[in-house]
N, C-alpha and C positions, 0 to 999 in steps of 0.2 A: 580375477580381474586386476589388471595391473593398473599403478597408480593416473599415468598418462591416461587413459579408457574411464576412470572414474573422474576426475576432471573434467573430459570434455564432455561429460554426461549432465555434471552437477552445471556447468557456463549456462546451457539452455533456462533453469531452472532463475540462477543467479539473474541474468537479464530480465526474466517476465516478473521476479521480485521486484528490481531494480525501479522498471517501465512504471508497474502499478504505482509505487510508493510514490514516485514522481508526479504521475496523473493524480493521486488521490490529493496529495500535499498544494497540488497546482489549482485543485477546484476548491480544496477549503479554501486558499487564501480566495478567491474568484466568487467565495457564496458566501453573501452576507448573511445569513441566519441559519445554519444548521443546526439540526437537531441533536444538541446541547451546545456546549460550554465549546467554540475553536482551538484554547489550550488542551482540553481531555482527548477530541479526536488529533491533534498536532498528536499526542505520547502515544494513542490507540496505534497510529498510522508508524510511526518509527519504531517504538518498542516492540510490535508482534508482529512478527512478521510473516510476510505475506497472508495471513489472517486478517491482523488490521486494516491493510486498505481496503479487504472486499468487507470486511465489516462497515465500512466508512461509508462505502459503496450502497450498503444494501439499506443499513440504518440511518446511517448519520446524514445524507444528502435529502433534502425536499427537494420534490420538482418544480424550481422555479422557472 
């Protein structure tokens, strides 16, 4: 696999990373009470990635 072919493989990847982080970062500021602390899910959501926002996603968000 040449480098051009691995690239435009990993872009798809990079994008839906991208997409998440931004929805999840856009509903913590938008949810007043989440389930903990807004600084811990803010570092969950940027530091691990693409795991953090579906973490933020599945735990951190009440349904209000």
């Amino acid at each position: 696999m040449d480098q051009t072919t691995m690239i435009m493989a990993l872009v798809p990847i990079f994008l839906i990373q991208l997409a998440l982080m931004i929805f999840a970062l856009v509903d913590l500021v938008k949810n007043p009470n989440p389930n903990g602390p807004k600084w811990m899910w803010g570092i969950v959501i940027v530091v691990i990635n693409l795991i953090g926002p579906i973490l933020y996603l599945v735990i951190g968000r009440k349904n209000y």
